[in-house]
Biopython code that builds the backbone (N, CA, C, O; Angstrom):
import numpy as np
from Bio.PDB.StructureBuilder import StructureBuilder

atoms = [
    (1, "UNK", "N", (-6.417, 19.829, 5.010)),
    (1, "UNK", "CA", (-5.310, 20.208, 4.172)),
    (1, "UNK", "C", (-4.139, 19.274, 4.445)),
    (1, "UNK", "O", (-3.854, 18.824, 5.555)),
    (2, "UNK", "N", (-3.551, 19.055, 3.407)),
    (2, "UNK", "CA", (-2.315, 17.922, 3.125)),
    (2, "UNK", "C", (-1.449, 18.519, 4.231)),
    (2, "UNK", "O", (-1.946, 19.257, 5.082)),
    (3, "UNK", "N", (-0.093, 18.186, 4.218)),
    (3, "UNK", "CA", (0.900, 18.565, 4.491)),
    (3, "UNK", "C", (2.327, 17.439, 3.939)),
    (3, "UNK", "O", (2.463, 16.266, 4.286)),
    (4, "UNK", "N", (3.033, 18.038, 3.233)),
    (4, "UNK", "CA", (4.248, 16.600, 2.934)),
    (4, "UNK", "C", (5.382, 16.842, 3.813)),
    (4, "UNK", "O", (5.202, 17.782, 4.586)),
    (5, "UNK", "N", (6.374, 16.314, 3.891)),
    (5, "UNK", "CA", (7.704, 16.725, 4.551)),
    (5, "UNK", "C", (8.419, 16.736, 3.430)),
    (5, "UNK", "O", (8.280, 15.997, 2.456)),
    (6, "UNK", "N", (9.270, 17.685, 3.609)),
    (6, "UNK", "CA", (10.406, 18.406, 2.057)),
    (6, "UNK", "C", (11.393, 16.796, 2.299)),
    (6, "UNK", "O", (11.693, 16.086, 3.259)),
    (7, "UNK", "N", (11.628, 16.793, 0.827)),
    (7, "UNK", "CA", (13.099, 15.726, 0.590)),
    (7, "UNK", "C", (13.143, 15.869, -0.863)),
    (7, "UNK", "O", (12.359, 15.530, -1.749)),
    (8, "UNK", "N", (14.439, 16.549, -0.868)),
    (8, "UNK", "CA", (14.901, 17.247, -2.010)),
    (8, "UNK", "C", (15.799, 15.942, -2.795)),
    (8, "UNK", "O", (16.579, 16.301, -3.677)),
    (9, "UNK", "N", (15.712, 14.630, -2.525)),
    (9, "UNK", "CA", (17.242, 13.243, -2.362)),
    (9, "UNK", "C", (16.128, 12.662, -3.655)),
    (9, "UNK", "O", (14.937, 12.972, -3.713)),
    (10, "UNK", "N", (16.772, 11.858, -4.530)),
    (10, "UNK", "CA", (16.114, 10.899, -5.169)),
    (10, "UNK", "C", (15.631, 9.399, -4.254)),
    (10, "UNK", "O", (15.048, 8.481, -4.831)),
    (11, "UNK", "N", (15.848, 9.368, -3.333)),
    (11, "UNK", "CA", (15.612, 8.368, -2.420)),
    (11, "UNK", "C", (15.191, 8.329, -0.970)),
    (11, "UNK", "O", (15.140, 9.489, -0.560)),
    (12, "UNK", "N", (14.882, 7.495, -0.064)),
    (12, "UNK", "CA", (14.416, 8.027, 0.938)),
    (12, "UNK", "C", (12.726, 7.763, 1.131)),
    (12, "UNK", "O", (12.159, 6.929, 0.424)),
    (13, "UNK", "N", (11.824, 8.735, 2.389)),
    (13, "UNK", "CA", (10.667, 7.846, 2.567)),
    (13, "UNK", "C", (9.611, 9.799, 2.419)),
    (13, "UNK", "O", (10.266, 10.790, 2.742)),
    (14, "UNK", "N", (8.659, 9.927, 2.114)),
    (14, "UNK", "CA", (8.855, 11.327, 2.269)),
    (14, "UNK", "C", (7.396, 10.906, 2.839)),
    (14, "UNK", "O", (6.784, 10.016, 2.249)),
    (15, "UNK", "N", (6.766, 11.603, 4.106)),
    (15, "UNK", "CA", (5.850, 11.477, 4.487)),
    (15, "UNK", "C", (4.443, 12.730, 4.419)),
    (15, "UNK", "O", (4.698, 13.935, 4.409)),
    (16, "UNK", "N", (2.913, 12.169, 4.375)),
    (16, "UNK", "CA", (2.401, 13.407, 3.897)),
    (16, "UNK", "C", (1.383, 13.249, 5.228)),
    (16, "UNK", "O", (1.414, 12.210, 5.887)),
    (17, "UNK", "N", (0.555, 14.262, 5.546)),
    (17, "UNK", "CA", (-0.127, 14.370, 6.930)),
    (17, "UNK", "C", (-1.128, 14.895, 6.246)),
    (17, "UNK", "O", (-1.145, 15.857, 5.479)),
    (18, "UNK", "N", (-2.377, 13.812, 6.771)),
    (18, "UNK", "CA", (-3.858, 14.522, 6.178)),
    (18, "UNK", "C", (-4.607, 14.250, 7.449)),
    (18, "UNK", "O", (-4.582, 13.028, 7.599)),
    (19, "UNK", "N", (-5.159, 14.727, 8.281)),
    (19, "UNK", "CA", (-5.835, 14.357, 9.368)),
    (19, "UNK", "C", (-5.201, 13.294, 10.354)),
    (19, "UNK", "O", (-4.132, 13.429, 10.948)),
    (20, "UNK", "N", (-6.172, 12.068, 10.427)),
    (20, "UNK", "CA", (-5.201, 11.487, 11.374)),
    (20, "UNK", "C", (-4.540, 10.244, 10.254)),
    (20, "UNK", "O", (-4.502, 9.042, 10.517)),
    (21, "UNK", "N", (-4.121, 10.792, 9.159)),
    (21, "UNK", "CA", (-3.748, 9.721, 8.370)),
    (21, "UNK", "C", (-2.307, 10.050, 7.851)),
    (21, "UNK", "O", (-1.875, 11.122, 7.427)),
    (22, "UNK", "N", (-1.977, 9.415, 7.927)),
    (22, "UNK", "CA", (0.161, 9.509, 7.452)),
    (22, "UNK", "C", (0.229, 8.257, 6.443)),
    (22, "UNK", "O", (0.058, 7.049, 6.611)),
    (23, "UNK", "N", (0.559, 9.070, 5.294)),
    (23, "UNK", "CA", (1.335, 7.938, 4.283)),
    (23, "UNK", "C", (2.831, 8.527, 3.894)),
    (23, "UNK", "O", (3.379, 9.593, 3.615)),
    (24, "UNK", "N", (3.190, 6.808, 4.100)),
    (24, "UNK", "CA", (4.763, 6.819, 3.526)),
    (24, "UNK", "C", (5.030, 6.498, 2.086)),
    (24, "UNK", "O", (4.627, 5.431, 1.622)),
    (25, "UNK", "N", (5.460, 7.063, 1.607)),
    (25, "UNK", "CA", (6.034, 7.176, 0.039)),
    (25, "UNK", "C", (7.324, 6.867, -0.625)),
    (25, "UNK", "O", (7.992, 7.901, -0.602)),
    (26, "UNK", "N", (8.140, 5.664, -1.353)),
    (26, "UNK", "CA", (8.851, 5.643, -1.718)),
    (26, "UNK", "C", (9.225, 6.334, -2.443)),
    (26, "UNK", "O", (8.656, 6.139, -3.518)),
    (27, "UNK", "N", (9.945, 7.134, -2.490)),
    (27, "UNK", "CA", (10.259, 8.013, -3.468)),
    (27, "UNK", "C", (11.320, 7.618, -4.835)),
    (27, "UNK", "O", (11.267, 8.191, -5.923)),
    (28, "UNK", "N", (12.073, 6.737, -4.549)),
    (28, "UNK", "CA", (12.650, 5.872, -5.676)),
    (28, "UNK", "C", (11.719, 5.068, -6.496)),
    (28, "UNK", "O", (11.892, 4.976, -7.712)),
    (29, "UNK", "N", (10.688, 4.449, -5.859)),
    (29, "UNK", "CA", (9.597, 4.042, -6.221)),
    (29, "UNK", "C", (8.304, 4.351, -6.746)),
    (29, "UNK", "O", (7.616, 4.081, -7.731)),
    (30, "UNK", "N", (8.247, 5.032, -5.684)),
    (30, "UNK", "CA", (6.225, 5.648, -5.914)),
    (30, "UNK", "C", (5.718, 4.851, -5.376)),
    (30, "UNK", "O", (4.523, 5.134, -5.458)),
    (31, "UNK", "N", (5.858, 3.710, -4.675)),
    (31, "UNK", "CA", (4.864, 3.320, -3.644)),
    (31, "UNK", "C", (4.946, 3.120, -2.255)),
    (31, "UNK", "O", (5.891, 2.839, -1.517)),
    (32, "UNK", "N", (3.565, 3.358, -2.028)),
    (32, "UNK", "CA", (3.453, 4.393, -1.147)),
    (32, "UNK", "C", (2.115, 3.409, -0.472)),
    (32, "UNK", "O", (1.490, 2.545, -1.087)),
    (33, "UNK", "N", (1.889, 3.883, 1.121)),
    (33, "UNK", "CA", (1.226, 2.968, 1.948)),
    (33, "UNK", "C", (0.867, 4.024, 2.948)),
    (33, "UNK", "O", (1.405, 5.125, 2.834)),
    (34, "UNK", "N", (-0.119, 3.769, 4.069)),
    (34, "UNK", "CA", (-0.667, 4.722, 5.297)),
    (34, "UNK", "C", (-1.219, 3.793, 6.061)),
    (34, "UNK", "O", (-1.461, 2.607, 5.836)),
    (35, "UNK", "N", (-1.458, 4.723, 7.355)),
    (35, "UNK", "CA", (-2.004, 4.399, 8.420)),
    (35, "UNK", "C", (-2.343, 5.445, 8.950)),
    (35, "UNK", "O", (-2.530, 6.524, 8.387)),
    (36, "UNK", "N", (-2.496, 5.073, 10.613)),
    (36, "UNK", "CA", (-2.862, 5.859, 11.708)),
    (36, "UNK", "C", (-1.727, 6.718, 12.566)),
    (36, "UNK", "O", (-1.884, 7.526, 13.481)),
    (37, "UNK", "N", (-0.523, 6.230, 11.915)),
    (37, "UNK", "CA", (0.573, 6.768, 12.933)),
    (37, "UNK", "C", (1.827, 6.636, 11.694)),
    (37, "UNK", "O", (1.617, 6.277, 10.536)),
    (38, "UNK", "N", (3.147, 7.021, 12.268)),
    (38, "UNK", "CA", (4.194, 6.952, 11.265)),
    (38, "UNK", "C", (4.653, 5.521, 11.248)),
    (38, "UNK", "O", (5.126, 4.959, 10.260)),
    (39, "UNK", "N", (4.507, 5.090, 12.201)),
    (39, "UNK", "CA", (5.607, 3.644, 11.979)),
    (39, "UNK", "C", (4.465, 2.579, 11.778)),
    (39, "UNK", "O", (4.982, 1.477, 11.960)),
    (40, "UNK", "N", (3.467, 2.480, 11.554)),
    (40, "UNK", "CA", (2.334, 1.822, 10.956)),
    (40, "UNK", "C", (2.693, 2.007, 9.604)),
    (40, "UNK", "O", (3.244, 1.120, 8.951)),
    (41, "UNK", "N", (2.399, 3.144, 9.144)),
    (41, "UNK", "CA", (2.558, 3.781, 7.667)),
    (41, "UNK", "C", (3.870, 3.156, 7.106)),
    (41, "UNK", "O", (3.923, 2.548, 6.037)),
    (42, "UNK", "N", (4.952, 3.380, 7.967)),
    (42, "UNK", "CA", (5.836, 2.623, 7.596)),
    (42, "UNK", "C", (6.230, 0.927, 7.294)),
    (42, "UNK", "O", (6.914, 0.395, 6.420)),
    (43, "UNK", "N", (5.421, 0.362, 8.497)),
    (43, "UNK", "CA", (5.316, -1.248, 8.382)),
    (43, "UNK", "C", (4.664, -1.125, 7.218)),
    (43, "UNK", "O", (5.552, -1.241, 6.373)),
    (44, "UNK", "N", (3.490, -0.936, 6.587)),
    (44, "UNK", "CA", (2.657, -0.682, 5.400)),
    (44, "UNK", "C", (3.785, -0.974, 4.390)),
    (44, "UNK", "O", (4.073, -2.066, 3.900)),
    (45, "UNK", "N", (4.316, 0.125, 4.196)),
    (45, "UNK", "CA", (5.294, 0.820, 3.080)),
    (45, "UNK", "C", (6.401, -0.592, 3.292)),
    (45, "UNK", "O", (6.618, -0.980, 2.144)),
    (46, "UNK", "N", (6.722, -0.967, 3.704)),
    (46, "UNK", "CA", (7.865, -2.048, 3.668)),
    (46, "UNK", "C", (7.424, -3.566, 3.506)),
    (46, "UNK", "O", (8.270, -4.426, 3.258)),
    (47, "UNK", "N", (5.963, -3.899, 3.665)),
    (47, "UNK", "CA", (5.715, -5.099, 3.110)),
    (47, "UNK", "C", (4.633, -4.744, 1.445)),
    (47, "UNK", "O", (4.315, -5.570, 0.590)),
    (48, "UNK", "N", (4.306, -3.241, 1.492)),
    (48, "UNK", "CA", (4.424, -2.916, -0.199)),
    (48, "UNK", "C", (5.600, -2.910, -1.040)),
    (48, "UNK", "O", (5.664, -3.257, -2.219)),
    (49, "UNK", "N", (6.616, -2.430, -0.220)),
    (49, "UNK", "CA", (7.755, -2.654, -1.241)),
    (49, "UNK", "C", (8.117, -4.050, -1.588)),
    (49, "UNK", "O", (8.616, -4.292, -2.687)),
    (50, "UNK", "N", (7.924, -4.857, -0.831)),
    (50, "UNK", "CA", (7.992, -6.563, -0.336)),
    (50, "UNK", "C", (7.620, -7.227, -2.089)),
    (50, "UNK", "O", (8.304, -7.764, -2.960)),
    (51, "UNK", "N", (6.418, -6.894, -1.981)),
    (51, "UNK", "CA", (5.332, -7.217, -2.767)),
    (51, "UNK", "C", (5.544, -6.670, -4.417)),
    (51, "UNK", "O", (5.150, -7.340, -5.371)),
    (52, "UNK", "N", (6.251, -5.307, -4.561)),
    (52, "UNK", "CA", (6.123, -4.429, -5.419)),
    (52, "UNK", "C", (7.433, -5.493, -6.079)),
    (52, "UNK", "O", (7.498, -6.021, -7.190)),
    (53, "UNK", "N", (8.410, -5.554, -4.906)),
    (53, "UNK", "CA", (9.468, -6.293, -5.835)),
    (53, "UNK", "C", (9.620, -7.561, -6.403)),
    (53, "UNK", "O", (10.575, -8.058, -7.001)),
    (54, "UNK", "N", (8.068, -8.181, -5.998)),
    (54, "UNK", "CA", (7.914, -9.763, -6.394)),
    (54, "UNK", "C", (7.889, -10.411, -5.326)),
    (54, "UNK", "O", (7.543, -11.592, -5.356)),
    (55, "UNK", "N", (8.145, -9.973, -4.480)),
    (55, "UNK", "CA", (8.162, -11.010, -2.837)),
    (55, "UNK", "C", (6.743, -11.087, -2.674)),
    (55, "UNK", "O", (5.840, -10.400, -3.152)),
    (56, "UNK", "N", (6.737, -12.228, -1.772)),
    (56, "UNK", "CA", (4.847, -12.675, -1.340)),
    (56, "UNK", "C", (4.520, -14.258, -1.853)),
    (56, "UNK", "O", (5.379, -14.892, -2.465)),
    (57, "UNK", "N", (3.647, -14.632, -1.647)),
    (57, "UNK", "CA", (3.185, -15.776, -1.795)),
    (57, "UNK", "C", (1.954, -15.403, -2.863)),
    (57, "UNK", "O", (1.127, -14.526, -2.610)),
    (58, "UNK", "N", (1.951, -16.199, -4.101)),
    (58, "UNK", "CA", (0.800, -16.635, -4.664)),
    (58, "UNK", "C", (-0.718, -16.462, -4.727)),
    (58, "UNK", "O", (-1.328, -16.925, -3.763)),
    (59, "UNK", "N", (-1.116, -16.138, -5.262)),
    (59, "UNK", "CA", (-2.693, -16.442, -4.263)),
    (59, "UNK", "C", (-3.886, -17.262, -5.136)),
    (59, "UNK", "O", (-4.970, -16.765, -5.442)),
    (60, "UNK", "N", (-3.468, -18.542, -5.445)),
    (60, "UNK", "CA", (-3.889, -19.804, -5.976)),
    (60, "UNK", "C", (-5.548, -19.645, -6.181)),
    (60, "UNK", "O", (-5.982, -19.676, -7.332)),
    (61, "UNK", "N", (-6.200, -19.525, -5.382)),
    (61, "UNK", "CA", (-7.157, -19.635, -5.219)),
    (61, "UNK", "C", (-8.041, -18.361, -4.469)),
    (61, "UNK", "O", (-8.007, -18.225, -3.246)),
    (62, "UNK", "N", (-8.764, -17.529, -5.281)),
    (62, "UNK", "CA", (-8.951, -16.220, -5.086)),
    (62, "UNK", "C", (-10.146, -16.038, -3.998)),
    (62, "UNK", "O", (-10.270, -15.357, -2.980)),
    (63, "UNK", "N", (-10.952, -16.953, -4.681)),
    (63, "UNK", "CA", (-12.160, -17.126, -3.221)),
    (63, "UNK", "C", (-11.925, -17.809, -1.926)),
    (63, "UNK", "O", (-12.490, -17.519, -0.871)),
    (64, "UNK", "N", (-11.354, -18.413, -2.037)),
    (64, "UNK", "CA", (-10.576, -19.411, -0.952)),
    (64, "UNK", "C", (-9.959, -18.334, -0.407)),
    (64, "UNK", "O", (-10.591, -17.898, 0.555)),
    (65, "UNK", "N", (-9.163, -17.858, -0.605)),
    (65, "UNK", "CA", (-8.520, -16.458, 0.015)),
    (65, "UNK", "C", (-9.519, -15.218, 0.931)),
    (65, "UNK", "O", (-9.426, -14.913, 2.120)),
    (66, "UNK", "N", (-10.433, -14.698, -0.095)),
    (66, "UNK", "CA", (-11.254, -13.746, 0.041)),
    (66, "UNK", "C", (-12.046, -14.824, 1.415)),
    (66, "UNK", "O", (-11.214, -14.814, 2.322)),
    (67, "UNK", "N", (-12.655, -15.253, 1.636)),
    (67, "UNK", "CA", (-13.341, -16.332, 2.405)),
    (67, "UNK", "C", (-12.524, -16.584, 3.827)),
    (67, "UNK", "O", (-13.148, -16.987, 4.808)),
    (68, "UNK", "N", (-10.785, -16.273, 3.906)),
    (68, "UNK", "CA", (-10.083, -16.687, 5.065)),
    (68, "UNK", "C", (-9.732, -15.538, 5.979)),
    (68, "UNK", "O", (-9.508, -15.492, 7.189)),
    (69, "UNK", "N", (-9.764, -14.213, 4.599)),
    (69, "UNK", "CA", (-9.927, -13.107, 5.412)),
    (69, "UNK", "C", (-11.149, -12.334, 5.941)),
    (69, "UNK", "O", (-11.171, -11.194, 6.404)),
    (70, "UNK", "N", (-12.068, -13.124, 5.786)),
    (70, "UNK", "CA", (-13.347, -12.638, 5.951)),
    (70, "UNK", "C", (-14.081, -11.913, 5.173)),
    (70, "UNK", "O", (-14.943, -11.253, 5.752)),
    (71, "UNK", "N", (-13.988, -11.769, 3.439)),
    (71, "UNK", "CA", (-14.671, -11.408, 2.661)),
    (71, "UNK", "C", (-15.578, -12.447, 1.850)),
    (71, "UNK", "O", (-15.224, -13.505, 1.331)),
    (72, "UNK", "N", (-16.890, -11.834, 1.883)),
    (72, "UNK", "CA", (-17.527, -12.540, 1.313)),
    (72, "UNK", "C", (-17.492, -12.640, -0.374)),
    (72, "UNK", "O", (-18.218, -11.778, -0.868)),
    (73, "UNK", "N", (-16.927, -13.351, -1.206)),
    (73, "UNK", "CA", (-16.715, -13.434, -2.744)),
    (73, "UNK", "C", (-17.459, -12.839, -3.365)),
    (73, "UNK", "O", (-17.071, -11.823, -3.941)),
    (74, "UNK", "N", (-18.787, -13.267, -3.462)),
    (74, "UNK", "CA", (-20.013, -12.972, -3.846)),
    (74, "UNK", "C", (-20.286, -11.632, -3.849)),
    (74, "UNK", "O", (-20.731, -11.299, -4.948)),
    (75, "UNK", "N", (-20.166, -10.309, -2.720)),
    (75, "UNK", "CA", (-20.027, -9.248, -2.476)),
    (75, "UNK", "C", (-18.992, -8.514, -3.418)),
    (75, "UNK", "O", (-19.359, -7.410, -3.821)),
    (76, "UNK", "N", (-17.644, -9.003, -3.863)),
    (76, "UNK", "CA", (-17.265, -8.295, -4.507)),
    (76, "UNK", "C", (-17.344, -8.314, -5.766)),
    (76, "UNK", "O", (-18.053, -9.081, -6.417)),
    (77, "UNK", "N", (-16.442, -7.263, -6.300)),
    (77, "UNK", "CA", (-16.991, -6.857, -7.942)),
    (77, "UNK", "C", (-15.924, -6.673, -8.601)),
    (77, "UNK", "O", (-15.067, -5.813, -8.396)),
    (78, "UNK", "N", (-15.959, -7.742, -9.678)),
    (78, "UNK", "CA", (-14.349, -7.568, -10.268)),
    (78, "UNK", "C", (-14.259, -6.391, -10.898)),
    (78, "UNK", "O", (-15.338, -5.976, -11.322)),
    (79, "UNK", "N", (-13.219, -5.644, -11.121)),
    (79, "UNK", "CA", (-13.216, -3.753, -11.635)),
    (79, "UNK", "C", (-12.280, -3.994, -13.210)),
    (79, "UNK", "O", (-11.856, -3.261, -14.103)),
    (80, "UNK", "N", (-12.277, -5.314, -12.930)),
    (80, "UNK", "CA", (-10.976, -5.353, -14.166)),
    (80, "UNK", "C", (-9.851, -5.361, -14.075)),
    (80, "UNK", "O", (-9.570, -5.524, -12.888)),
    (81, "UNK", "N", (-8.727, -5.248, -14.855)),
    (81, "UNK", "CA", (-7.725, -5.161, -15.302)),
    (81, "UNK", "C", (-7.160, -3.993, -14.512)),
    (81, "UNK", "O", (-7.886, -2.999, -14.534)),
    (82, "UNK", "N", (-6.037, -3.882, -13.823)),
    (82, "UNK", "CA", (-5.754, -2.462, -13.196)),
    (82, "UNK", "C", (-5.117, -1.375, -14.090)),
    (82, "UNK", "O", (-4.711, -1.846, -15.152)),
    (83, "UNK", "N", (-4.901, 0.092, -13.930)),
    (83, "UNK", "CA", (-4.653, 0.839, -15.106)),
    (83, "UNK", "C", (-3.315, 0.801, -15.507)),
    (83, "UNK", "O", (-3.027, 1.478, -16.494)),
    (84, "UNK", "N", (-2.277, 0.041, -14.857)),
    (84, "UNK", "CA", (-0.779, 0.667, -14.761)),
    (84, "UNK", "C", (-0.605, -1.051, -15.726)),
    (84, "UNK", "O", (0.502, -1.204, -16.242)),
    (85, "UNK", "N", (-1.495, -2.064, -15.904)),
    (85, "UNK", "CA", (-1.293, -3.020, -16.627)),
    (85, "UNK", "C", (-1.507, -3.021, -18.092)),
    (85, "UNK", "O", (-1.277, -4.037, -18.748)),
]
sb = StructureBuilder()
sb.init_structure("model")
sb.init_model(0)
sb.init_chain("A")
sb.init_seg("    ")
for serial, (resi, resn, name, xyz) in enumerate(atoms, 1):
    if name == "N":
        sb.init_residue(resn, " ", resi, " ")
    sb.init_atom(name, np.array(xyz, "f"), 0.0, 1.0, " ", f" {name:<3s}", serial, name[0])
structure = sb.get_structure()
């Protein structure tokens, strides 16, 4: 069973507890990130917001990428277009 922490503010981080998993939630935003602990969840949540606002680097070359983090290309499966696009 879930659990959230109350935040009644239009802003702020509101956190939810599912086992050993904690996600942080922008609440001005809606995005939202987890981990294993709160301030994990939180590092998460602050290089999503990073990202959400246009910050980040490029990613030129998609297999080249997939390949540096240790995914094999070939293995994955493009799903398409995402739904919020």
């Amino acid at each position: 069973m879930a659990t959230t922490s109350e935040n009644d503010r239009a802003d702020g981080v509101e956190f939810t507890y599912e086992g050993d998993l904690v996600t942080a939630r922008d609440v001005e935003s809606g995005v939202a990130a987890s981990g294993e602990s709160k301030p994990v969840a939180l590092s998460r949540l602050a290089d999503a917001l990073t990202l959400h606002a246009g910050g980040g680097e490029p990613i030129d070359d998609e297999e080249a990428f997939l390949e540096e983090i240790g995914v094999d290309p070939d293995e994955v499966e493009d799903a398409g277009e995402p739904p919020w696009e």
